[in-house]
N, C-alpha and C positions, 0 to 999 in steps of 0.2 A: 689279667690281660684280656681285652676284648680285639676278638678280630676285626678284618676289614668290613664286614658287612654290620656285624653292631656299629660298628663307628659311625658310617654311614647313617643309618638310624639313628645317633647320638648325633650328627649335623643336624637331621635333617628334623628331628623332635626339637631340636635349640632354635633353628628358623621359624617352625612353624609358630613353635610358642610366642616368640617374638612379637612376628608377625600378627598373629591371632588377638594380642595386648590391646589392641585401639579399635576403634571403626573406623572403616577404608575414609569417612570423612574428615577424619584428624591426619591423613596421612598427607606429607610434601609431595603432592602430585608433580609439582612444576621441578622437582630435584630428580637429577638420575639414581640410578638403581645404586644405591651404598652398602659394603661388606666391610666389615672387620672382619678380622685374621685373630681368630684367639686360638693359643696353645696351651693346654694345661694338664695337670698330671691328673683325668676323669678315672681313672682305673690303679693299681698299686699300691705300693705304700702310702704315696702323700695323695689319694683322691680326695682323700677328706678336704684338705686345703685345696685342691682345685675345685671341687664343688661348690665350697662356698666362696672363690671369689667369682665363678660365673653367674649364681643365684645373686650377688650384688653387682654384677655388671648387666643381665638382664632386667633386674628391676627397676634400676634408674636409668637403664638405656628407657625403659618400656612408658615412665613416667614424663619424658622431656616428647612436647611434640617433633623434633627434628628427630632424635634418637628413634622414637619409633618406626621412622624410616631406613635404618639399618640394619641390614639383614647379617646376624652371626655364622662365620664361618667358621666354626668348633672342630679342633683336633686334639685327640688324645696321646700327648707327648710321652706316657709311658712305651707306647710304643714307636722307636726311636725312630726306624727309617721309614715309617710309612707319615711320619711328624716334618721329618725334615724334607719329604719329598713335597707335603701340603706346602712348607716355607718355602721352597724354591720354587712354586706355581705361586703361589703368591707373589713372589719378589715382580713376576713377569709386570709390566705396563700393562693392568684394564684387567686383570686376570681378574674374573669372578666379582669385577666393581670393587674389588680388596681395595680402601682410602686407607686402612690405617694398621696395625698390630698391637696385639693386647697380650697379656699374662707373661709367659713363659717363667714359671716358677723356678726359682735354683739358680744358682752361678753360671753352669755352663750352658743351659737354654739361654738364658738371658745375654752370656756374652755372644753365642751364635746367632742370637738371632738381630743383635746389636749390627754384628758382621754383615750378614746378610742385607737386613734394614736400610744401612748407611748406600753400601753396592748398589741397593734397586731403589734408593732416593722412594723409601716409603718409613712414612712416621711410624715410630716404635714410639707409644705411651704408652707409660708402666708398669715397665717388667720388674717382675717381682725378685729383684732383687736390689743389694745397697752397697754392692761393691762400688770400690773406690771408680774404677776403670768404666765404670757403666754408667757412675754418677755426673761421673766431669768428663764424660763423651764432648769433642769438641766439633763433633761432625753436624751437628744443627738438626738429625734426625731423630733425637733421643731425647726423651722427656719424661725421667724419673718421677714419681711422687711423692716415693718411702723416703722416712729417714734412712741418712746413711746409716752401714752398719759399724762406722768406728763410731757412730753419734752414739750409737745403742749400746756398744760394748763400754765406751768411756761412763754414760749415764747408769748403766748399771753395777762398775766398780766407783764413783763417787756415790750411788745408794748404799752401796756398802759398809763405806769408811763413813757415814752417817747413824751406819744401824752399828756403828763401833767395833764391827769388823777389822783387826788388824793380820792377820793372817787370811791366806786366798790361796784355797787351788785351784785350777784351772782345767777341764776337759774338752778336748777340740778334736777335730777332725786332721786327720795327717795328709793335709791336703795344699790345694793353692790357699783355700777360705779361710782357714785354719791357721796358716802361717801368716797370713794377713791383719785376724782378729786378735792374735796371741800379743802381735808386734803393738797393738792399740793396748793390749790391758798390761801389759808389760809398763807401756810409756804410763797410764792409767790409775795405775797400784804407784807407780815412784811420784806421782805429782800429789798422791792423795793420802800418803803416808801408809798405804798397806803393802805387807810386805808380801807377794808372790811367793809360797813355802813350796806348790807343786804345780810341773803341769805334766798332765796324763796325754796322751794321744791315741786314737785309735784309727781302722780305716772306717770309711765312709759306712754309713746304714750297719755296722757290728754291732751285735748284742754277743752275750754269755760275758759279761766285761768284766768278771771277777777281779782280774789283774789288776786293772785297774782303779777299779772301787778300792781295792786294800790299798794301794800306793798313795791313792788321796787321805785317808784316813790315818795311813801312819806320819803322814806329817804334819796332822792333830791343825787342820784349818779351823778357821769360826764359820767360815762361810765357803761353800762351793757353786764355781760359774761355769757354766756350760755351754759352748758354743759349735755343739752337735745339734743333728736333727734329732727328732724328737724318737726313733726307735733307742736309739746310742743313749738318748739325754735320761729316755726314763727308765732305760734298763742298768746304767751308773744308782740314778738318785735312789732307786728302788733297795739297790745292796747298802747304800750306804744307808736309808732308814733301817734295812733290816737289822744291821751291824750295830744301831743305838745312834748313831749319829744326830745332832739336834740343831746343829746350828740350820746359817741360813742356804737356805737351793737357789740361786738365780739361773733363768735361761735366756738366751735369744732368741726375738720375737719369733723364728722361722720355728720352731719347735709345735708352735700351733697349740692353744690353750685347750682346743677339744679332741686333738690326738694324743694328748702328754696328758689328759686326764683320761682318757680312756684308758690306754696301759697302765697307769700312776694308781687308778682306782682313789679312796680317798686319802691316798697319801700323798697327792697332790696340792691338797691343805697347804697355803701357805706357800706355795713357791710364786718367786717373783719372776715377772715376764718384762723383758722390755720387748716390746711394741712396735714396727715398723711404723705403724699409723696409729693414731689416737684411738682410745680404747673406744668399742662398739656399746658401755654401759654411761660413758656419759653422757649425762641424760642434759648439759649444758649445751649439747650439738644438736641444734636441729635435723641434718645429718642421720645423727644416730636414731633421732626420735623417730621420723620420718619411715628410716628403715626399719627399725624394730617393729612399726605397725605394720609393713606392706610383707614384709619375711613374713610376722604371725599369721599374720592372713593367708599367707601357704600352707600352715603348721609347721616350720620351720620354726629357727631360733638363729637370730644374725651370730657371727662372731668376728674374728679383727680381719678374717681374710673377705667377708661379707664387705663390710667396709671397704675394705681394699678396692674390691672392686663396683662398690658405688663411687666412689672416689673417682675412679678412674674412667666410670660412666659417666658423670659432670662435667668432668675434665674437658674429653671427647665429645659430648653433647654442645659445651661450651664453644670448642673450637670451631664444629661444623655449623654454630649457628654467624659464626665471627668469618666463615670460609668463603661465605656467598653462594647463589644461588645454583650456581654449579660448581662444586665444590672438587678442587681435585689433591692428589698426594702433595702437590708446590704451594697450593693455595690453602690448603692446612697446614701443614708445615710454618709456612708464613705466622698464620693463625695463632700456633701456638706460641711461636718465637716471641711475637707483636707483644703481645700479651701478658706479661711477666708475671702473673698471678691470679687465680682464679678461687672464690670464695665457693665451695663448694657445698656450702650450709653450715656455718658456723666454725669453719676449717679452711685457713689461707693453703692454697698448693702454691708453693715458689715454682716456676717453671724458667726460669732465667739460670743461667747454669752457676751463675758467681754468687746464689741467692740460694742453692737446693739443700747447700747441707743446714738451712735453716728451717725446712719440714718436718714438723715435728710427730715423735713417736709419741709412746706414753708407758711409762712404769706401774704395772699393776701386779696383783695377786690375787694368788686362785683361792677358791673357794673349799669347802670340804667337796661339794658336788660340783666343781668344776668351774662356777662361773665366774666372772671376771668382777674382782672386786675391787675400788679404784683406792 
């Protein structure tokens, strides 16, 4: 956890850097001062994945000449009430030039900040999440990117019943998310002829999962799905290779390919990932080409939350170039609704809401050392 005054400095190092990207001559002198509002988990368990979608919402903000005029207002959401006090100064009218909100990682960031959003009539683009309730917001402030997450649970139990998987257990979170995802692989496994032998649950962020691991193993599946976060996913997958286990591991894209192979070690080998957003290795996406150069030139290495958030740096760069010359939260907003689709470099974003659960993820697999292999 970082305190208040690191934080502070984690603002105020994410502006500068920004800022610092262009010569003041590339800058939209004739536009007012522009803030987004990003929330993301920079400290804890998941910094890993909030770092890298900031590193990809920085460097294709920093590449668009509009974007380079938006100054990042960066809050680290592991720490809760000094996160949600940032969200309520933002919601205010004019506060800190905030046009729009970005990140908020997880289910219940993303539904609050949904709440929030809607209340202070200020655009939330692509909170990172793919619940149903977030997806088909009917409030006109909300503008998903990710595939849904029943898109991802369904596509990842027909990979299954493809690799001749007929038997599936299932590990989930005992939660809202959990009972949501189960209810898809449920429906999932009966349409695709697999039959559902187990499912394990645990709470949110548990590891020592012994109990669990054995309960899946004694009902001898070919293949295990996991739709835990990635401490929970790879302290399961972990007992079960130790145990001899050999079929297949699938996970949910939120698991994060370079947190679930850090603990995973190379027993990562081989597990399948479905994807929120299209994998960061295919090299058919300008997109991904683009970033993989501008990341390495950090010394960084993009991965699917990188993406994520170039993605959603396009998106946002796109709208305020579509908002006009004084652009404001109604006149974006407008922007994005108008708009029904934005080509983000070889990657359709649906932004129309009767069109989103058409954004597609991507089915891959990990590598021995981790990387993403399509």
């Amino acid at each position: 956890m970082i305190g208040a005054a690191g934080r502070a400095r984690l603002r105020a190092a994410a502006a500068i850097a920004l800022l610092c990207s262009a010569p003041e001559s590339q800058a939209q002198s004739t536009r007012p001062a522009l803030a987004l509002g990003v929330s993301l988990p920079l400290s804890g368990a998941s910094a890993e994945i909030g770092v890298s979608f900031l590193d990809g919402l920085r460097t294709c903000l920093s590449a668009d000449p509009v974007g380079r005029g938006v100054t990042l207002k960066v809050t680290d959401d592991a720490e809760a009430e000094l996160a949600a006090e940032d969200l309520r100064a933002w919601a205010q009218p004019g506060k800190d030039g905030v046009i729009a909100l970005t990140g908020f990682f997880g289910r219940s960031d993303a539904a609050d900040a949904v709440r929030r959003a809607v209340a202070a009539r200020l655009p939330l683009v692509a909170p990172m999440s793919g619940a149903q309730a977030i997806m088909q917001d009917a409030s006109g402030w909300v503008f998903p990117i990710r595939s849904p997450d029943r898109t991802i649970a369904t596509s990842l139990v027909g990979q299954a019943a493809r690799l001749g998987v007929k038997r599936l257990g299932a590990f989930a979170t005992r939660d809202t998310a959990g009972t949501e995802l189960l209810a898809t692989v449920r429906a999932a496994t009966a349409s695709n002829g697999v039959q559902l032998v187990a499912v394990v649950e645990a709470e949110t962020g548990s590891m020592e999962l012994d109990p669990q691991a054995k309960a899946l193993l004694a009902a001898r599946p070919d293949a295990v799905l996991s739709l835990a976060g990635y401490t929970s996913t790879a302290d399961v997958f972990m007992r079960l290779r130790k145990a001899g286990f050999v079929g297949q591991l699938l996970a949910h894209g939120d698991v994060g390919s370079r947190p679930l192979t850090r603990l995973m070690g190379a027993s990562a080998r081989g597990v399948g990932i479905g994807l929120a957003v299209p994998s960061p290795a295919n090299a058919s996406l300008s997109l991904a080409r683009d970033l993989e150069v501008a990341v390495r030139k950090a010394g960084k290495v993009p991965d699917e939350f990188t993406l994520e958030g170039c993605i959603a740096a396009r998106v946002i760069a796109d709208a305020l170039h579509r908002a006009g010359s004084q652009p404001t939260r109604e006149s974006l907003r407008r922007a994005l609704e108008t708009n029904r689709s934005v080509d983000a470099g070889g990657i359709t974003v649906m932004l129309a809401r009767e069109d989103r659960d058409r954004n597609a993820g991507e089915l891959v697999v990990l590598g021995a050392d981790g990387r993403i292999l399509r």
